[in-house]
Backbone as CSV, one residue per row, in Angstrom:
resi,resn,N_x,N_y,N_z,CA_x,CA_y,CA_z,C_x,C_y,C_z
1,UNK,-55.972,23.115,-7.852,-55.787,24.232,-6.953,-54.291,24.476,-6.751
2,UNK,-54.112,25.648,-7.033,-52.492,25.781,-6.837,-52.406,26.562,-5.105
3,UNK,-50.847,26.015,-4.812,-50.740,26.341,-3.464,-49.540,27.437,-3.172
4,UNK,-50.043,28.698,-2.556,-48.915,29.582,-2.796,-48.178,29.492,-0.908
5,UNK,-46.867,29.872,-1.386,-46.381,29.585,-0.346,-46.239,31.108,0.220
6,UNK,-45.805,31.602,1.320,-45.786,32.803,1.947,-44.377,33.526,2.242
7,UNK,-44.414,34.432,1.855,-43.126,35.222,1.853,-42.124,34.864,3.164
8,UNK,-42.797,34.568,3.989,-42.136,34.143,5.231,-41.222,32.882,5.155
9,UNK,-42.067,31.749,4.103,-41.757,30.462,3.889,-39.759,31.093,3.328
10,UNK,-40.465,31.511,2.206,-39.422,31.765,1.456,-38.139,32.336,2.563
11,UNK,-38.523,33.082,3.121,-37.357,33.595,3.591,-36.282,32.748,4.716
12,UNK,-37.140,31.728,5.293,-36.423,30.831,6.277,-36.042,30.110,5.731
13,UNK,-36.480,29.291,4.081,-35.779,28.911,3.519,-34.265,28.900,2.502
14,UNK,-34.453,30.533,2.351,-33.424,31.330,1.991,-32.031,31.094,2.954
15,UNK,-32.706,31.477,4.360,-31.920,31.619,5.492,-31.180,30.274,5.334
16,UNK,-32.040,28.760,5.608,-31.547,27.378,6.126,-30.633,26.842,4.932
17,UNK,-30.702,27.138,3.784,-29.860,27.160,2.859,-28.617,27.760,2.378
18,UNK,-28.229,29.505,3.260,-27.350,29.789,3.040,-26.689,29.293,4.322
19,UNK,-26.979,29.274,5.253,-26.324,28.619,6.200,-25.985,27.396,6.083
20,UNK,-26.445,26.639,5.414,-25.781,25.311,5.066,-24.291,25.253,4.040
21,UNK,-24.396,26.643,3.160,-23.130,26.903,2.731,-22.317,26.587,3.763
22,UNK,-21.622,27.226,4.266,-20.901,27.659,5.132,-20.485,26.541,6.120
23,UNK,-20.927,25.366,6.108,-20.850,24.351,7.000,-19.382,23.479,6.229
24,UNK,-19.066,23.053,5.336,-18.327,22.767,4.613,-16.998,23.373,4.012
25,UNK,-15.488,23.145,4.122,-14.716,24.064,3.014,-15.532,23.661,1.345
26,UNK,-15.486,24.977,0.588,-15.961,24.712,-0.768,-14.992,23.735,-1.692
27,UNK,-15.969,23.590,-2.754,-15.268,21.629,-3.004,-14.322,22.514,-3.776
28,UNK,-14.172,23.652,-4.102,-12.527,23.930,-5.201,-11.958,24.784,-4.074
29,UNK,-12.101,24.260,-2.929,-11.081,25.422,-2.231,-9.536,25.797,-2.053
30,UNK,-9.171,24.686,-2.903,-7.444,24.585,-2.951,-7.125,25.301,-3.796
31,UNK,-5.691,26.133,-3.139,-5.200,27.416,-3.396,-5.981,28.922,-3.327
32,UNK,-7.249,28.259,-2.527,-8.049,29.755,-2.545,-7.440,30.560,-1.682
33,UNK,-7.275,31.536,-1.159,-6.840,32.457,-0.275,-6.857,32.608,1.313
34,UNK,-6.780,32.900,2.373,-7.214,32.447,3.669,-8.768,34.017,3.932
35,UNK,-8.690,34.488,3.425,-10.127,35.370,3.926,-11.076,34.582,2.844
36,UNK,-11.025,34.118,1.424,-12.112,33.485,1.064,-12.559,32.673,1.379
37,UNK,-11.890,31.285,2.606,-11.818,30.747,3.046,-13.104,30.936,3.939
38,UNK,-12.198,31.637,4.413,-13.546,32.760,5.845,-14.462,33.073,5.556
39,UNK,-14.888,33.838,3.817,-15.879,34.385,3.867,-16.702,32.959,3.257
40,UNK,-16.321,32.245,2.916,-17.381,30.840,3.029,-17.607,30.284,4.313
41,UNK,-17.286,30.055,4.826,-17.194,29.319,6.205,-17.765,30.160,7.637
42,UNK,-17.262,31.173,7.343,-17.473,31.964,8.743,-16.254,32.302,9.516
43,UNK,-16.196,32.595,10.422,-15.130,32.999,11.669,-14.262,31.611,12.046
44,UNK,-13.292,31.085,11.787,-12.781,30.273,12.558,-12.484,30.365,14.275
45,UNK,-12.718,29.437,14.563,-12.331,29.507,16.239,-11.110,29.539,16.751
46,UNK,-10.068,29.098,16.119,-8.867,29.195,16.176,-7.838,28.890,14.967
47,UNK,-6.454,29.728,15.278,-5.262,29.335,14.176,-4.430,29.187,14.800
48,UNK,-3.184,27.950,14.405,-2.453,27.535,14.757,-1.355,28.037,13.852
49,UNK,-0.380,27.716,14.202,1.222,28.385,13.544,1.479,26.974,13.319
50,UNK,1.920,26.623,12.170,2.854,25.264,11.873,3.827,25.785,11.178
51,UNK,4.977,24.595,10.999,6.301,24.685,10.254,6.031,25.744,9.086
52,UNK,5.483,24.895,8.235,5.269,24.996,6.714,3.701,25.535,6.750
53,UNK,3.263,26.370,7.479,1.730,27.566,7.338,1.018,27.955,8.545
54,UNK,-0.207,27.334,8.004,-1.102,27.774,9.167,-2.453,26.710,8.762
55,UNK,-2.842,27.100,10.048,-3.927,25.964,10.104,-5.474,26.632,10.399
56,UNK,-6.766,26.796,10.285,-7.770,27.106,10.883,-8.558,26.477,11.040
57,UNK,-9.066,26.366,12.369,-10.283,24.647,12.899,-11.677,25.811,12.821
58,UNK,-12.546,24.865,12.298,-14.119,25.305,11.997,-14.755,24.739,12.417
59,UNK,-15.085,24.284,14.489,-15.996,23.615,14.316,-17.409,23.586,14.125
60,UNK,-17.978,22.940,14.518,-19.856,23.335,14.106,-20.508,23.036,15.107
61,UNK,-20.235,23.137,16.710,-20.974,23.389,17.816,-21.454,23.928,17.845
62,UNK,-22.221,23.661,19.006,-22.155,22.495,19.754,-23.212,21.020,19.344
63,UNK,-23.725,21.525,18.210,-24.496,20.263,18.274,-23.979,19.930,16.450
64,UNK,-23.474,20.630,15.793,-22.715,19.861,14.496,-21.930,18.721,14.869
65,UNK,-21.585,18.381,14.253,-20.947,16.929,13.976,-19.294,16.692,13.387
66,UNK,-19.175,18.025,12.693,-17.816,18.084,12.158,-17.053,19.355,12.716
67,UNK,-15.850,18.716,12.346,-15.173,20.050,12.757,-13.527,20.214,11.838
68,UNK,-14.015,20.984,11.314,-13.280,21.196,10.043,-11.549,22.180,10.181
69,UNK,-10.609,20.980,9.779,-9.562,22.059,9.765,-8.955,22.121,8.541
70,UNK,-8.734,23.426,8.208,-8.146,23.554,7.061,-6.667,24.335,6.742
71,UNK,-5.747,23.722,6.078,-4.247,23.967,6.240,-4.379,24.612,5.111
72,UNK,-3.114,26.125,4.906,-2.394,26.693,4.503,-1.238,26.903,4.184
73,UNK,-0.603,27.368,3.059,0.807,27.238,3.205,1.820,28.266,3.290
74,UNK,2.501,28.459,3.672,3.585,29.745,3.968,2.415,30.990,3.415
75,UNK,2.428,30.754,2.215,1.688,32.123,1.322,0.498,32.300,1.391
76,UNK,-0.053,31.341,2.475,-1.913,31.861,2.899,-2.639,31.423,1.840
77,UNK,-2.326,29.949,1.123,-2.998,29.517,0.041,-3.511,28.102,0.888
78,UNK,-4.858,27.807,0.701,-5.098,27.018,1.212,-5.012,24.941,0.116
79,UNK,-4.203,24.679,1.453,-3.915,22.983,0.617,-4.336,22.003,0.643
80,UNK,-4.886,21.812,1.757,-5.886,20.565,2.092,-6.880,21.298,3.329
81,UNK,-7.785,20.255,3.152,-8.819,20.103,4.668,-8.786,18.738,5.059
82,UNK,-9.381,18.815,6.480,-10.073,17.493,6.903,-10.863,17.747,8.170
83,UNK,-12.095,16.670,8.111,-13.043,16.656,9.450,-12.300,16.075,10.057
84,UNK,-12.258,16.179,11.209,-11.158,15.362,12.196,-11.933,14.911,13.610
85,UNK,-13.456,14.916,13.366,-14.064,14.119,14.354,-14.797,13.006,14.451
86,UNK,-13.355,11.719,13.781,-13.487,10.570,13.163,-12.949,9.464,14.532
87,UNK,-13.322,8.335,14.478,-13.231,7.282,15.248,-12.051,6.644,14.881
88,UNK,-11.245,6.771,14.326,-9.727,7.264,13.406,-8.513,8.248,14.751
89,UNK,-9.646,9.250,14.721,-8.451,10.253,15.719,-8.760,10.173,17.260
90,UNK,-10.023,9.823,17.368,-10.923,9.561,18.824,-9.553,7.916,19.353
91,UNK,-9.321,7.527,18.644,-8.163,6.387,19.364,-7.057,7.044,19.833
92,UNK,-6.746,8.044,19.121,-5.361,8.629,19.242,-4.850,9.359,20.845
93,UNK,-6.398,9.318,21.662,-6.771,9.979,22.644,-6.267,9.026,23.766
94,UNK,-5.018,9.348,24.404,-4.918,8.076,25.956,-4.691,9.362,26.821
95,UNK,-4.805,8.103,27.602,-4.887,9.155,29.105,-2.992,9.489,29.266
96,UNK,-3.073,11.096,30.089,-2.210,11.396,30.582,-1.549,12.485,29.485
97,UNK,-2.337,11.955,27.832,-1.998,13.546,27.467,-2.385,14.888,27.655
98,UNK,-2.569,16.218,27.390,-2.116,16.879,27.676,-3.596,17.559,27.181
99,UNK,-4.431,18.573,27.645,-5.756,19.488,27.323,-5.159,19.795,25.827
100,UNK,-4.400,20.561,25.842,-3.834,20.864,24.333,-3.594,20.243,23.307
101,UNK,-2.917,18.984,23.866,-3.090,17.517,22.782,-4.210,17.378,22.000
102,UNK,-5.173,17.134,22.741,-6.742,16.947,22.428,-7.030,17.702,21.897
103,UNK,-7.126,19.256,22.131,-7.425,20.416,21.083,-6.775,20.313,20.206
104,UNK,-5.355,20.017,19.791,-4.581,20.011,18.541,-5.190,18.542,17.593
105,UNK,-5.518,17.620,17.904,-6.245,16.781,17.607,-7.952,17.021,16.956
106,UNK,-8.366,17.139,18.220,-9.752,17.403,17.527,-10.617,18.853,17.875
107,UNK,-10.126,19.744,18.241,-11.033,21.141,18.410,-11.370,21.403,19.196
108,UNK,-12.367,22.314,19.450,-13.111,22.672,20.608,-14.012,22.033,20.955
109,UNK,-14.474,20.982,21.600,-15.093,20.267,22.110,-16.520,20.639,22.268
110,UNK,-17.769,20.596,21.731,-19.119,20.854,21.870,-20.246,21.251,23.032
111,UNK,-19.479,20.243,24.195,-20.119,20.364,25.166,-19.148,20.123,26.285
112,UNK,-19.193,21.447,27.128,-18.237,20.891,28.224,-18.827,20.748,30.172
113,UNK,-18.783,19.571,30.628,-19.139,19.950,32.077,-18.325,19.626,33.090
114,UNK,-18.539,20.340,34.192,-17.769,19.616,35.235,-18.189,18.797,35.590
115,UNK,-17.352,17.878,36.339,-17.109,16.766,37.023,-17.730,17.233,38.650
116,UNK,-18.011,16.536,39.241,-18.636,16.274,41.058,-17.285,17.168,41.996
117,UNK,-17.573,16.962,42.868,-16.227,17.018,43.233,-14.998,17.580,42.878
118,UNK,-14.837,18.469,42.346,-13.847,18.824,41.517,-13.106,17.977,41.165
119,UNK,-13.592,17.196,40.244,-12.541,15.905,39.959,-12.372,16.491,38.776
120,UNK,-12.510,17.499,37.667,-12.245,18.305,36.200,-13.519,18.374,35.600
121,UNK,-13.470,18.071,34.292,-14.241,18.142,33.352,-14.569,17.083,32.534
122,UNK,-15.406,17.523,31.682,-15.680,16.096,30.604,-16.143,17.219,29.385
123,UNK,-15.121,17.000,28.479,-15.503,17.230,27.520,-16.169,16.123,26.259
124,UNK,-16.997,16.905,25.467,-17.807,16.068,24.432,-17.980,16.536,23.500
125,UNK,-17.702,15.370,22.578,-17.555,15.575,21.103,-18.811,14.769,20.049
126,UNK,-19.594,15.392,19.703,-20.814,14.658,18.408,-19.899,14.359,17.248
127,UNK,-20.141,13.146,16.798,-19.619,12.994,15.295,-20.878,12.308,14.825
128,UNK,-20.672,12.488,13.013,-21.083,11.621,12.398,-21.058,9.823,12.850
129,UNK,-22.535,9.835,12.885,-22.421,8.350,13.368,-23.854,7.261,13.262
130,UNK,-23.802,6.573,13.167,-25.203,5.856,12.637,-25.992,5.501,14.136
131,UNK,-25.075,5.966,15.300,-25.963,5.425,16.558,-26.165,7.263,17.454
132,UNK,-26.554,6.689,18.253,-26.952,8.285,18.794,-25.729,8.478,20.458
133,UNK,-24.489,8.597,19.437,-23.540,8.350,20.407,-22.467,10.140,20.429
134,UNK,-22.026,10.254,21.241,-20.659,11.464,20.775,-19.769,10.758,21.719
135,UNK,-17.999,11.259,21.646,-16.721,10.914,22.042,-16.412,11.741,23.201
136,UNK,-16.053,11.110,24.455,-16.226,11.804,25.907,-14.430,11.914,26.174
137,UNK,-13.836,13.048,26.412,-12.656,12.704,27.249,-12.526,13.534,28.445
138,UNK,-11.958,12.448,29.170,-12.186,13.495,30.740,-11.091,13.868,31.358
139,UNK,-10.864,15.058,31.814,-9.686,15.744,31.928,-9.627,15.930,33.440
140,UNK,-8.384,15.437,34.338,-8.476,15.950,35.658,-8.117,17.604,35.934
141,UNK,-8.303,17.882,36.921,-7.972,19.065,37.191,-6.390,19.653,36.734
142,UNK,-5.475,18.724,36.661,-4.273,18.958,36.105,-4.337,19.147,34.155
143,UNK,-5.131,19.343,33.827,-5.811,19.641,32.534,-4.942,18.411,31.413
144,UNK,-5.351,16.894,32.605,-4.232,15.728,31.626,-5.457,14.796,31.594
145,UNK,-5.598,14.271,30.343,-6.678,13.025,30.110,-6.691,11.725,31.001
146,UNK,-7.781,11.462,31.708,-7.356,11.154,32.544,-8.369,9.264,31.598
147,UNK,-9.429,9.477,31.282,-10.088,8.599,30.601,-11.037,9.237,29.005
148,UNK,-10.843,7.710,28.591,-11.607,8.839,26.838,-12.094,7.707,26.378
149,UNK,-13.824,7.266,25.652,-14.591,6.531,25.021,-15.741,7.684,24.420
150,UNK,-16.855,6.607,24.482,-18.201,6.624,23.566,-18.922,6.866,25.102
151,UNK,-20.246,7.579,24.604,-21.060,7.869,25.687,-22.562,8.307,24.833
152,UNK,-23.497,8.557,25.422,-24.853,8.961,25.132,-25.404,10.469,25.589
153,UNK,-25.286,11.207,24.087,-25.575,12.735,24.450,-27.082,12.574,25.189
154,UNK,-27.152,13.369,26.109,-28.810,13.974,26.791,-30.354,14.039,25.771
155,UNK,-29.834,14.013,24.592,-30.577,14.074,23.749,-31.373,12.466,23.524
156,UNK,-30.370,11.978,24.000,-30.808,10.388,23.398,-30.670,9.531,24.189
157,UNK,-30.808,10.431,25.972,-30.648,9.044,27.198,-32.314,8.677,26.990
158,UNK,-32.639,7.640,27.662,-33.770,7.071,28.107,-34.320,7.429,29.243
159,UNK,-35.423,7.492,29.284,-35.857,8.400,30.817,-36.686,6.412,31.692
160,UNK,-35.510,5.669,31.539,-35.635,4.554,32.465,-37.612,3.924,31.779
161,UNK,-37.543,4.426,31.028,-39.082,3.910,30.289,-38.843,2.731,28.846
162,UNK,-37.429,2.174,29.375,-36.962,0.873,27.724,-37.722,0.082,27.952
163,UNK,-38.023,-1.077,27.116,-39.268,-1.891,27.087,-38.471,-2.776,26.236
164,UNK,-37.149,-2.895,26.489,-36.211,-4.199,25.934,-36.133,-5.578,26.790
């Protein structure tokens, strides 16, 4: 018996596949241009001005895992990438630097809430990771890090029912 699948099938699969393009810079993307860039990827969230180019962060919030920046050079040719929401740059994070630090570091942050009291915020970061963890830094109201570790997204607290 053969099994036909339904035009519908096809099409969400169409969909979940081209969208998976786009999650990644393409593996020959060096020296590609800065709009081909874009038109693989999508909209960047932000560009930065450096010495020697420009920079554009891609992240994949709020519930992706990477967050992709990719450098340019004077002439809008692109030279390298990197995910930069590694346990590598998550150290680089002490208290007392600066909201902007942290964004120049690792991006736009996935999930953001306030704090009680107006004591600031807590921003949160998902990475690639073999436990069901993302990277927390918490910012006082003076928009300066005030503490930064590992924490447990909502997705994966325990509702007090462990049986350890």
């Amino acid at each position: 018996m053969q099994h036909r699948l339904s035009p519908g099938y096809w099409l969400l699969l169409c969909l979940a596949l081209s969208g998976c393009a786009g999650y990644a810079p393409p593996a020959a993307f060096v020296g590609l241009e800065r709009a081909a860039v874009i038109a693989q990827m999508g909209q960047p969230d932000r560009e930065r001005s450096l010495d020697d180019g420009s920079r554009l962060e891609f992240p994949r919030a709020p519930y992706g895992r990477h967050t992709w920046f990719v450098y340019f050079d004077a002439a809008g040719r692109a030279k390298h990438a990197e995910q930069v929401l590694t346990p590598e740059n998550f150290t680089r994070i002490n208290p007392g630097m600066t909201q902007d630090e942290v964004l120049t570091l690792l991006g736009r942050p996935g999930d953001v809430r306030l704090l009680g009291r107006s004591r600031g915020v807590v921003w949160s970061y998902r990475y690639e990771n073999n436990d069901c963890r993302w990277f927390q830094v918490e910012l006082s109201l003076e928009h300066a890090v005030r503490s930064a570790g590992y924490g447990e997204p909502p997705e994966c607290e325990h509702n007090g029912d462990r049986s350890d």
